[in-house]
C-alpha positions in Angstrom: 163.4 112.0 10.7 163.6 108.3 10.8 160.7 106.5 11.8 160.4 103.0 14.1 159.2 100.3 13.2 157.8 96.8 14.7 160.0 93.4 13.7 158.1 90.9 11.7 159.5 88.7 14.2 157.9 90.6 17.1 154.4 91.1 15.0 153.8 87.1 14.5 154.8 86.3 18.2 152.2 88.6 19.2 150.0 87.5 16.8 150.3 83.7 18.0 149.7 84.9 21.8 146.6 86.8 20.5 145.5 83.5 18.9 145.7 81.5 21.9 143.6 83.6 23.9 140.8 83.8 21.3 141.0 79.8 20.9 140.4 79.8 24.6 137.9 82.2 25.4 136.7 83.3 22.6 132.5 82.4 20.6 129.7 81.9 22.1 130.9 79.7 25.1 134.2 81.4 25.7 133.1 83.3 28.9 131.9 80.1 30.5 135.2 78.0 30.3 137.6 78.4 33.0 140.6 76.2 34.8 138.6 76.4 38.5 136.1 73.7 39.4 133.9 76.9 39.5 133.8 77.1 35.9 130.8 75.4 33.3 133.5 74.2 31.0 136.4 73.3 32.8 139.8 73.8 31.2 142.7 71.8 31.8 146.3 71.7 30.0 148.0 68.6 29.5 149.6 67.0 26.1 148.5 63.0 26.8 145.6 61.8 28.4 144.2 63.7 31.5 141.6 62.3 34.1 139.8 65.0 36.4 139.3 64.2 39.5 135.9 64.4 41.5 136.3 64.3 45.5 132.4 63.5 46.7 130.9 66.1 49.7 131.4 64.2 53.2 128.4 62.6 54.7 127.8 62.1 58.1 127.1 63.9 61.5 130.5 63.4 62.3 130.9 64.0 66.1 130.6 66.8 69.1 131.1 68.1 72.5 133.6 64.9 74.1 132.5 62.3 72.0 135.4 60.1 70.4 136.3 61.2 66.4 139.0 58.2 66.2 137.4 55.0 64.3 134.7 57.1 62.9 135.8 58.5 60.1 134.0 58.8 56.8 135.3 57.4 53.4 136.3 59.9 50.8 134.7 59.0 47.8 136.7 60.0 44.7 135.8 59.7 41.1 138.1 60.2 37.8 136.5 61.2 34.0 139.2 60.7 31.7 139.7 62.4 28.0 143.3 62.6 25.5 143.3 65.6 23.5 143.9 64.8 19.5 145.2 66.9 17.0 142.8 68.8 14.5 144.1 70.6 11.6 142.8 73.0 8.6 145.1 74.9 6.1 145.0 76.8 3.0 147.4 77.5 0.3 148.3 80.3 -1.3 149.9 81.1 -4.8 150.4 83.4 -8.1 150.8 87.2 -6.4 150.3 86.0 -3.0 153.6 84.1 -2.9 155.5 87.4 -2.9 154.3 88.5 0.3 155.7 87.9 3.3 154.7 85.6 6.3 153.3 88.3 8.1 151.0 89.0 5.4 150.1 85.6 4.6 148.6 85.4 8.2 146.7 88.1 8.1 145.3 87.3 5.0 144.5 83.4 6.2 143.4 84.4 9.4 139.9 84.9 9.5 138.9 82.0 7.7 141.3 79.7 9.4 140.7 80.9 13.0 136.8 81.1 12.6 137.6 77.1 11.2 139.2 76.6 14.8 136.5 78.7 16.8 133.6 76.7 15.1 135.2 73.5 15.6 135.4 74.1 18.9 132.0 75.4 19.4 130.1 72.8 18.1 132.4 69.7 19.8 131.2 72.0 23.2 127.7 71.4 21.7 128.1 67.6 20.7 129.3 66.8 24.3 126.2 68.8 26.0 124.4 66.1 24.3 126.4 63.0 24.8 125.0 59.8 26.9 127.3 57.3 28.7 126.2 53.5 29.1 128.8 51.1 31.0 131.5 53.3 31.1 131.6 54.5 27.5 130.7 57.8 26.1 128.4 58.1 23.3 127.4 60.9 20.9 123.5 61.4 21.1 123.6 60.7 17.4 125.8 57.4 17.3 124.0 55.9 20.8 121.6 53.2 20.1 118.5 52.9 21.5 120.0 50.6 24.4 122.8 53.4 25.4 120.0 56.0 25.5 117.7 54.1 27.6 120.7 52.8 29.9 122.1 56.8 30.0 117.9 57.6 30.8 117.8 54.9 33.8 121.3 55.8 35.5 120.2 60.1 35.2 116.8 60.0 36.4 117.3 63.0 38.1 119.2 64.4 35.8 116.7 64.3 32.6 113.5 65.9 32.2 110.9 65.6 29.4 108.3 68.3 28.5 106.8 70.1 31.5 106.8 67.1 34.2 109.0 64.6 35.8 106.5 62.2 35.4 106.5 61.7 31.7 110.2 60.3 32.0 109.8 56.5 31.9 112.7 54.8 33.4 114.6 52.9 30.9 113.1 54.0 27.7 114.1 57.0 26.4 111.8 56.5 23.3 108.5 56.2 25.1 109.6 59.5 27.4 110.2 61.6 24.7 106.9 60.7 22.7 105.3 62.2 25.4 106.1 65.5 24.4 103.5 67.7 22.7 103.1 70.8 20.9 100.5 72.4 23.6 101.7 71.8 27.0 105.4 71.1 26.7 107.0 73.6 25.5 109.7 76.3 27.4 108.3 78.6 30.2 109.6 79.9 33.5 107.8 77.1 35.0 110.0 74.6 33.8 113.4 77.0 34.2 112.3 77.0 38.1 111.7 73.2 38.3 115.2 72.7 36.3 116.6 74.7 39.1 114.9 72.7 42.0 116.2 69.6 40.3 119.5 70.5 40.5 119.1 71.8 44.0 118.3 68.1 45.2 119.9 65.8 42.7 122.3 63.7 44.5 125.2 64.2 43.8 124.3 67.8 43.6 124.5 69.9 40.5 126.9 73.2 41.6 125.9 76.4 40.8 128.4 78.4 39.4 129.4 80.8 42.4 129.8 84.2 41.9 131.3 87.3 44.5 131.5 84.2 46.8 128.2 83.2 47.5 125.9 84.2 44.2 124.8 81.2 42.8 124.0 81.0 39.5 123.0 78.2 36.7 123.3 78.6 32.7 120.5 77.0 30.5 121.7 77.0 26.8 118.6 76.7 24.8 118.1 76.3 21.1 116.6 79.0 19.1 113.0 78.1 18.8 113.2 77.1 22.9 114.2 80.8 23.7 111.3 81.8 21.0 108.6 80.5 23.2 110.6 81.4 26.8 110.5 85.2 25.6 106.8 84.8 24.7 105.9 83.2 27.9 104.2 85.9 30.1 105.8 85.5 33.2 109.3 86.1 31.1 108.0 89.2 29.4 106.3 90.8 32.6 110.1 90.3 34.6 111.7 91.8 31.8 109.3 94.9 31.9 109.2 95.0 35.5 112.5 93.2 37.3 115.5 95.0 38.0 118.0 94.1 35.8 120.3 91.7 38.6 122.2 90.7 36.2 123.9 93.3 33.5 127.4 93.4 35.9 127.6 89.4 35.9 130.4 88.3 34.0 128.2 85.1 32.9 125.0 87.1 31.5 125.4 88.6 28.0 122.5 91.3 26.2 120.5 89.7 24.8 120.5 86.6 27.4 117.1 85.8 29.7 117.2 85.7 33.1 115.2 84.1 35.3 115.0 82.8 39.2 118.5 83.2 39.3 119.2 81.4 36.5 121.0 82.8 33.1 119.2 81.6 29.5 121.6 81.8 26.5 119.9 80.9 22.9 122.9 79.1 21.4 121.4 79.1 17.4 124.0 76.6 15.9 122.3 73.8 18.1 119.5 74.0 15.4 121.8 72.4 13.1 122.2 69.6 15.3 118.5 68.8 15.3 117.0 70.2 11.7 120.7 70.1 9.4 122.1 73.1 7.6 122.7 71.4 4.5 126.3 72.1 4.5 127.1 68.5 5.2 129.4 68.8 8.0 130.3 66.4 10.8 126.9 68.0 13.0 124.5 68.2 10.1 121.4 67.0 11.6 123.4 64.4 13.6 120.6 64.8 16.5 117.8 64.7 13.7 117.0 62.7 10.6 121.1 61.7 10.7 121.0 60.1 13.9 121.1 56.3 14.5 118.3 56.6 16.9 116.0 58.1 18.5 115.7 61.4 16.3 114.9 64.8 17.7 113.4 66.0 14.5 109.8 63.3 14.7 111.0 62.2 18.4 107.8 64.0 20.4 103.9 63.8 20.4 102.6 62.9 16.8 106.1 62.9 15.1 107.1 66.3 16.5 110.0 68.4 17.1 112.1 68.2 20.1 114.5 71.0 21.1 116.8 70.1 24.0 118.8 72.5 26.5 121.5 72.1 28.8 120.9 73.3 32.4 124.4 73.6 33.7 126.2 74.3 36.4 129.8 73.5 37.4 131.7 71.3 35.5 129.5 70.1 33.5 131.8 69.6 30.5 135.6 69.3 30.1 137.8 71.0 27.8 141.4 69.4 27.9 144.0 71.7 26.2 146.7 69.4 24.6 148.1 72.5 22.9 146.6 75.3 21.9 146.0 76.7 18.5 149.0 78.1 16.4 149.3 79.3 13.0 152.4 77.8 10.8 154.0 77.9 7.2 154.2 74.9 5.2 157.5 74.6 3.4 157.9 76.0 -0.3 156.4 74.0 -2.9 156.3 73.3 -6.5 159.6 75.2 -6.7 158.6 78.1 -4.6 155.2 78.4 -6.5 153.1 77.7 -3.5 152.9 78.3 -0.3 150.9 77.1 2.6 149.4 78.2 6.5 148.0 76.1 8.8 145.7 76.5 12.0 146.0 73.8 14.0 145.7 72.7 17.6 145.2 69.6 20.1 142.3 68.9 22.4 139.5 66.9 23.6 136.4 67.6 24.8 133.9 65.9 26.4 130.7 65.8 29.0 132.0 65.2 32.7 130.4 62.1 33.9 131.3 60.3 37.1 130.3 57.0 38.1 127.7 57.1 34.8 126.2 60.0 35.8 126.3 63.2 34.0 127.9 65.4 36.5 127.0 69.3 36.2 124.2 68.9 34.1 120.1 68.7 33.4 119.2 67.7 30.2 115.8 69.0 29.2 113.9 68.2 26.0 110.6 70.1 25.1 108.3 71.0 22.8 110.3 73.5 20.2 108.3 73.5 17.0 110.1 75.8 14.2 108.5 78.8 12.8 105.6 78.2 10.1 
């Protein structure tokens, strides 16, 4: 009986396809980015630089019944955030035994490390633009803004920042002063401040989209970091809907076990934004880079009495971009040190970035609160 088999060929193509997809869509935020304007992270493809466009809603009563439409039309605001994808690369070589196997076996064996490389990348550049400001034009990574971008990204998003539990602790133009306001007792997460989140999106101007679902289900996604979602789960209102509320959301392609979800609004703990604040110690490029690493402004002593800030993200549509320059691949390095050693490669080209028009943050709330880590 002879038995088929599958051509190595045929084995890596697939292999590469599968890649792609989990580059995409695969981690923590995979289920959120989409190429729609409907989607949280918006996905584009395009090799060189690519500017999304923003058409602004009509305003206007426009006209009825006979009255004249000609010479009273409305202008069509439009808007343009621009990124250029760059290459980013990781690779491993292999030698002794390992050089006798054969390409397909040399991915397999690379793989994991090498993708997880490439899905951690990505996953913490989606987390680094959550928190980036904008002053005159340029974008800044909370960590390298100075206190001047901060406060200039503070005055231009005043409805687009809250501090603690109320909007009146945010002092226009000084970001420093707002965030010292934060303390340890009244300030932390609670439904209360996931509902007024959601009423400031609901009138911020221009609006903050909901992400719409079945046609006409809004929905918003707060990612939170982990000692933020500690305190929402203890809040009593959260743990009496959870005993009590029907659970809306288990068939929305948004919500994930484990998830809170609250006044229509879906509350993911994303844990690696604690390295961004307190460091890991591993001395990567987001060790701390919000905390004690930062040029300014540090999350780590930023509240009340030196305290620790946490920060989420309220989002709704568009709120960052992710523009696809090429998508990750896997390939061989040529033979060295005569056929010794041989290499594999993950690499791919992107860029990724917070949507802002006209120095606003576009599909976004940026919260800070009280988020004190366990003693």
């Amino acid at each position: 009986m002879a038995l088929s088999t599958v051509n190595s060929s045929n084995v890596v193509t697939n292999f590469q396809k599968a890649v792609r997809r989990e580059y995409v869509r695969g981690g923590i935020y995979g289920q959120y980015i989409g190429s729609t304007e409907q989607a949280i992270i918006q996905s584009n493809k395009d090799l060189q630089k690519h500017s999304i466009p923003l058409i602004a809603k009509l305003t206007g009563n426009g006209v009825s019944g006979s009255d004249t439409l000609n010479g009273k039309e409305q202008p069509l605001s439009n808007y343009a955030f621009a990124l250029t994808p760059t290459h980013y690369r990781q690779a491993v070589k292999i030698t002794d035994e390992e050089n006798e196997k054969s390409a397909f076996d040399l991915f397999s064996e690379a793989r994991p490390s090498l993708m997880n490389w490439m899905m951690e990348l990505k996953r913490d550049q989606i987390s680094q633009a959550f928190g980036q400001v904008q002053a005159s034009g340029t974008s800044y990574n909370y960590g390298d803004a100075s206190g001047a971008n901060l406060d200039t990204w503070n005055t231009n998003n005043q409805d687009r920042v809250l501090y603690g539990a109320t909007k009146s602790n945010n002092t226009s133009g000084d970001h420093t002063t707002s965030l010292a306001t934060i303390d340890t007792t009244n300030d932390k997460l609670t439904a209360a401040r996931i509902t007024l989140l959601k009423r400031m999106a609901m009138v911020a101007s221009p609006l903050i989209r909901p992400v719409m679902l079945k046609g006409d289900d809004p929905w918003f996604t707060f990612f939170v970091d982990s000692y933020g979602f500690r305190d929402l789960q203890n809040d009593s209102t959260i743990i009496a809907n959870r005993q009590y509320a029907l659970p809306r959301a288990k068939d929305n392609p948004l919500f994930s076990s484990g998830d809170i979800v609250h006044d229509g609004v879906i509350i993911r703990e994303v844990p690696d934004i604690n390295k961004f604040i307190d460091g890991d110690g591993t001395g990567s490029a987001f060790d701390g880079v919000w905390g004690a690493n930062s040029t300014s402004d540090s999350l780590l002593t930023g509240g009340n009495s030196s305290s620790r800030v946490g920060v989420g993200f309220f989002c709704g549509a568009q709120a960052v971009s992710f523009i696809r320059g090429k998508d990750a691949y896997f390939a061989n390095a040529k033979e060295d040190d005569y056929g010794f050693q041989r290499g594999v490669a993950v690499a791919a080209k992107h860029a990724i970035g917070k949507t802002f028009y006209n120095n606003k943050q576009h599909g976004m709330i940026t919260h800070f609160y009280s988020a004190s880590v366990d003693s």
